[in-house]
PAVEX-985104 format. One line per 8 residues: for each residue x, y, z of N, C-alpha, C. Coordinates in nm, 4 decimals. Example, Ala and Ser with C-alpha at 12.3 -4.5 7.8 and 13.67 -1.06 7.14 Angstrom:
<recs>
1.3190/-0.5690/0.7800/1.2300/-0.4500/0.7800/1.3200/-0.3300/0.7800  1.2850/-0.2250/0.7080/1.3670/-0.1060/0.7140/1.2900/0.0030/0.7870
</recs>
This chain:
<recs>
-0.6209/1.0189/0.3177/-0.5946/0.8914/0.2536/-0.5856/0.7837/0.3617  -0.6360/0.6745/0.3575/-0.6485/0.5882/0.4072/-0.5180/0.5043/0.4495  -0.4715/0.4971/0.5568/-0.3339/0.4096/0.5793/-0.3491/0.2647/0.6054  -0.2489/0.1306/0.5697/-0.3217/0.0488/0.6024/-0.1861/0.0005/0.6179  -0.1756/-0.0885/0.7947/-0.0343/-0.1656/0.8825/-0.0353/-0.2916/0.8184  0.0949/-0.3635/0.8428/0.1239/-0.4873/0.8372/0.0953/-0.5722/0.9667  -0.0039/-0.6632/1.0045/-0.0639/-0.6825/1.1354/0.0675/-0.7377/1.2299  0.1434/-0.8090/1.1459/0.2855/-0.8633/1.2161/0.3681/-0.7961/1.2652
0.4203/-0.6440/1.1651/0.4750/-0.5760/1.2068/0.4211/-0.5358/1.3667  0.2824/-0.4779/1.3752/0.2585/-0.4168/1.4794/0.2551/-0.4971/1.5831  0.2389/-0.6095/1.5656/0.2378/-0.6896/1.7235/0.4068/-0.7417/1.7550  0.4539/-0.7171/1.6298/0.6139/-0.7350/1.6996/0.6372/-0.5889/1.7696  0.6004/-0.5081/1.7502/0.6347/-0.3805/1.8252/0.5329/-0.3401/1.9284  0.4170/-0.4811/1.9550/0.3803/-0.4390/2.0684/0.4376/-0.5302/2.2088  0.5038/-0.6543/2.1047/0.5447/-0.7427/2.2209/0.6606/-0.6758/2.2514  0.7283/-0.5872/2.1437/0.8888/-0.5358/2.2191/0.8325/-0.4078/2.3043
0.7337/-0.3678/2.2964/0.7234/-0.2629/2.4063/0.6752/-0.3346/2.5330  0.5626/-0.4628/2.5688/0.5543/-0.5398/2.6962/0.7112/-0.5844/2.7370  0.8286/-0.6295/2.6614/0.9273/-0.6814/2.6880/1.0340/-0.5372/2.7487  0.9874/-0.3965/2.6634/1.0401/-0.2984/2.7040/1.0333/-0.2012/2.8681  0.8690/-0.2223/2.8336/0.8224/-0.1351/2.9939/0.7524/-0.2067/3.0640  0.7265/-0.3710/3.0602/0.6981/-0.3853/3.2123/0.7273/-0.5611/3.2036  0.8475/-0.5671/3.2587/0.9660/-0.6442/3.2874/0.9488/-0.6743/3.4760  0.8850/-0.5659/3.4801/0.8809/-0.5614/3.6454/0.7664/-0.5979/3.6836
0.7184/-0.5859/3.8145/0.6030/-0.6506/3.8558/0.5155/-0.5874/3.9447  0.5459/-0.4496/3.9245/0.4429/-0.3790/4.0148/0.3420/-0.3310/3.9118  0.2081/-0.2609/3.9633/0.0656/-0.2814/3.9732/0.0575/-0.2249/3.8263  0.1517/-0.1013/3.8097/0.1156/0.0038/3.6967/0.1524/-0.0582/3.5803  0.2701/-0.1622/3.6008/0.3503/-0.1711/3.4685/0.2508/-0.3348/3.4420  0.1954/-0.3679/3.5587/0.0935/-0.4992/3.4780/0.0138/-0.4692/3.4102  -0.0871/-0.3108/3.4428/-0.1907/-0.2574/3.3883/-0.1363/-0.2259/3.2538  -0.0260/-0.1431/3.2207/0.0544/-0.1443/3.0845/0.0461/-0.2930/3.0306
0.0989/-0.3475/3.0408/0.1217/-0.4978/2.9792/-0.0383/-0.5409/2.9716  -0.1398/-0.5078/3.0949/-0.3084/-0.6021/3.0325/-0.3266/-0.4969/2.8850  -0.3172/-0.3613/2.8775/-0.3306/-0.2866/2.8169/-0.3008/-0.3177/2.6383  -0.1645/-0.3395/2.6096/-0.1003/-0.3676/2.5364/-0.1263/-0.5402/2.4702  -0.1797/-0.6029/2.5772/-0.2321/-0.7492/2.5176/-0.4122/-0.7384/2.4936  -0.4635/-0.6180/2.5438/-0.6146/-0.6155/2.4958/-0.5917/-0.5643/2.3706  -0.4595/-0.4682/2.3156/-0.4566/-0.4026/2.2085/-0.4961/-0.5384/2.0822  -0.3674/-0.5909/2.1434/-0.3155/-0.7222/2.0104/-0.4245/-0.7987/2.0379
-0.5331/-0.7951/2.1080/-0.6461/-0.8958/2.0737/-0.7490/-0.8283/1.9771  -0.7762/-0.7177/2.0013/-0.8064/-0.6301/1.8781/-0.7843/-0.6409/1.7984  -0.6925/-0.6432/1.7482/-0.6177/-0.5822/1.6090/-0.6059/-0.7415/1.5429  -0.6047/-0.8803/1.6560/-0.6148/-0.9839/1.5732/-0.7546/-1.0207/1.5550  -0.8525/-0.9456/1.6008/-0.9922/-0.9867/1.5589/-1.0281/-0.8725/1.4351  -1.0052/-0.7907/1.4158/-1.0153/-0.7138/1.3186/-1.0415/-0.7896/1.1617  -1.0811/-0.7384/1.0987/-1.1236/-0.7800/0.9725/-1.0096/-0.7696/0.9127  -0.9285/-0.8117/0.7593/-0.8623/-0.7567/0.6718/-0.9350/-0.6668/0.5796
-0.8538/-0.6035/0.5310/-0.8866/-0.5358/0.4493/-0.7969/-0.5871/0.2864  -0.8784/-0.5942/0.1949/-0.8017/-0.6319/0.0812/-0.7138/-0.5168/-0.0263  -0.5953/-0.5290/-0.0124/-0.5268/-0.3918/-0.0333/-0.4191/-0.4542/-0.1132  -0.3440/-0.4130/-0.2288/-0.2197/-0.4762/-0.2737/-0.1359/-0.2520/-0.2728  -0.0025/-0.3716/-0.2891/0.0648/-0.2465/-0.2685/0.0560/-0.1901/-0.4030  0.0784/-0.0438/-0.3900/0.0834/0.0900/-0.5327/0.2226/0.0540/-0.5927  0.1626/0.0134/-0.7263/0.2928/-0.0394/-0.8144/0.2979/0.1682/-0.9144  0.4164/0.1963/-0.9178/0.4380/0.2953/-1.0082/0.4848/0.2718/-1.1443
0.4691/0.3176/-1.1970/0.5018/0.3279/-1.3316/0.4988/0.4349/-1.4137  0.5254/0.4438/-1.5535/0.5248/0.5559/-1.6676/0.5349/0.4771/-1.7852  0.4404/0.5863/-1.8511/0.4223/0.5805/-2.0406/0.5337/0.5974/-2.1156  0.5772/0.4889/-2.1742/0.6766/0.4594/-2.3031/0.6229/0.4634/-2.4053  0.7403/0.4595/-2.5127/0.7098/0.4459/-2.6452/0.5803/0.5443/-2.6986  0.5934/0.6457/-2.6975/0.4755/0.7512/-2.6735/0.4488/0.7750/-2.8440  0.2980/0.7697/-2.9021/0.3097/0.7501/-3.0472/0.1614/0.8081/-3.0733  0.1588/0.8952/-3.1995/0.0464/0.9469/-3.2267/-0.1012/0.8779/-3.2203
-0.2111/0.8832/-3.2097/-0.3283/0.8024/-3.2196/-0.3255/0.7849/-3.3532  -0.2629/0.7872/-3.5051/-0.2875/0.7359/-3.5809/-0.3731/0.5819/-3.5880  -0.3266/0.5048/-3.5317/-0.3588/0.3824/-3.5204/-0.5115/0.3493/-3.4552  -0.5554/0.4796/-3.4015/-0.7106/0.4484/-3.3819/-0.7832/0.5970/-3.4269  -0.7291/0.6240/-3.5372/-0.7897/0.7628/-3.5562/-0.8448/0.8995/-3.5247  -0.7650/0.8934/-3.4102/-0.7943/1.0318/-3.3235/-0.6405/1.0920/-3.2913  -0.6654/1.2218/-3.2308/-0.5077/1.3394/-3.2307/-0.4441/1.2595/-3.1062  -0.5209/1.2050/-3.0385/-0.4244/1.1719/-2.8970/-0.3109/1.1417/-2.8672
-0.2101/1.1133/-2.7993/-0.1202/1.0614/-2.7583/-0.1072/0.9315/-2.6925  -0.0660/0.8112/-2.7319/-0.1115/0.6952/-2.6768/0.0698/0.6631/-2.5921  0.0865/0.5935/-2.4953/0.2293/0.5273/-2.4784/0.1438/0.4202/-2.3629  0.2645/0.2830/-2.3966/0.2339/0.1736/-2.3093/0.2821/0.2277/-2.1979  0.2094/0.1019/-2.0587/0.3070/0.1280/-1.9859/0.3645/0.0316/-1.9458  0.4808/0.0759/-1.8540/0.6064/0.0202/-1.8398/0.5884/-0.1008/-1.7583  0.4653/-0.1579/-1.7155/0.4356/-0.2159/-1.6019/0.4283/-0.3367/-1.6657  0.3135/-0.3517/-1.7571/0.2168/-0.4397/-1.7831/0.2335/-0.4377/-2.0105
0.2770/-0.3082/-2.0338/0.2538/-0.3524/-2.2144/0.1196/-0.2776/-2.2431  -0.0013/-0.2509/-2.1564/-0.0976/-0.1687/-2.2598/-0.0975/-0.0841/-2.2503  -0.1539/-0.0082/-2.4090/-0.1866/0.1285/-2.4179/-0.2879/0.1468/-2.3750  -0.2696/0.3333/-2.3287/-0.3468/0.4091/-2.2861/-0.3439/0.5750/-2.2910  -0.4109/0.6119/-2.3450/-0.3856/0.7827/-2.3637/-0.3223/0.8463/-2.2784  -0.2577/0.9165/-2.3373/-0.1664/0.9932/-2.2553/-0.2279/1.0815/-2.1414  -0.3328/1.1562/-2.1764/-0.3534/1.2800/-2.0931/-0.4453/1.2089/-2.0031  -0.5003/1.0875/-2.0432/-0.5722/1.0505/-1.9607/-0.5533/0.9581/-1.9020
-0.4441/0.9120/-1.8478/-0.3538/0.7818/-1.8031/-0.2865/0.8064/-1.7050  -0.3536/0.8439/-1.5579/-0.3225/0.8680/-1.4411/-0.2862/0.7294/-1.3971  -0.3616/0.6319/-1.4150/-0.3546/0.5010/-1.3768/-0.3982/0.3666/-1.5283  -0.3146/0.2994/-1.5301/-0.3163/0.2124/-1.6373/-0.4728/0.1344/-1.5826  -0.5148/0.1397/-1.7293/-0.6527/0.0858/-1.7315/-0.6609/-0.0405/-1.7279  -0.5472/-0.1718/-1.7513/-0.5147/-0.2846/-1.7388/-0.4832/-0.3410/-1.5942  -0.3509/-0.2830/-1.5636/-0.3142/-0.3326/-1.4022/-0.3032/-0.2608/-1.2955  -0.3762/-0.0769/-1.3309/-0.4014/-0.0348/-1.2261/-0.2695/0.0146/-1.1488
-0.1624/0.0230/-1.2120/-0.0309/0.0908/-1.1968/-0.0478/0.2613/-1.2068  -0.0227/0.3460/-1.1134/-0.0155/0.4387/-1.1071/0.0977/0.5273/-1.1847  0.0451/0.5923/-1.3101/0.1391/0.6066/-1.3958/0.2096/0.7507/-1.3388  0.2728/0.7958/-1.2547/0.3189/0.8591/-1.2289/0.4435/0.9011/-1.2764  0.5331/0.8403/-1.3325/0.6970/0.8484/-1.3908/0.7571/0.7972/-1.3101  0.7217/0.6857/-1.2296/0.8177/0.6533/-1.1127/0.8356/0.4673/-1.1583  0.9035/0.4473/-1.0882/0.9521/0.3164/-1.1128/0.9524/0.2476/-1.0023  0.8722/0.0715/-1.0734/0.8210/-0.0033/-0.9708/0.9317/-0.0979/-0.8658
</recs>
């Protein structure tokens, strides 16, 4: 699965590691510090990637398919209000909430 950083986060934890290990001024700990500022030039030329965070959710109000004429099991979800079959409602077909039983 694909992991994806907060770009801020990581350059605050790359400036506290230049502020951590090379404070001093000999040869090795500058090469650390060019090291660590070629990183963060990277990572600020980098592309975004368009990602929103995994909202969780679960099926309420769980009620026969009478209402569209088939055996199924329909329940909203808890996220957003639409229905969606039960067995087949890994992820709400509206907002894309991961219906897992968990709460957002």
């Amino acid at each position: 699965m694909t992991k994806y950083i907060d770009v801020n986060v990581l350059n605050r934890y790359l400036r506290d590691a230049i502020d951590r290990y090379c404070g001093y001024t000999d040869d090795y700990r500058k090469g650390i510090k060019r090291g660590i500022e070629m990183t963060e030039d990277c990572v600020r030329r980098m592309p975004a990637a368009d990602v929103e965070p995994v909202r969780h959710g679960k099926l309420t109000d769980l009620t026969f398919g009478e209402m569209y004429n088939d055996p199924a099991v329909y329940g909203k979800c808890n996220i957003c209000g639409a229905w969606n079959a039960e067995k087949a409602a890994h992820y709400c077909r509206n907002c894309g909430a991961k219906l897992d039983g968990g709460s957002e």
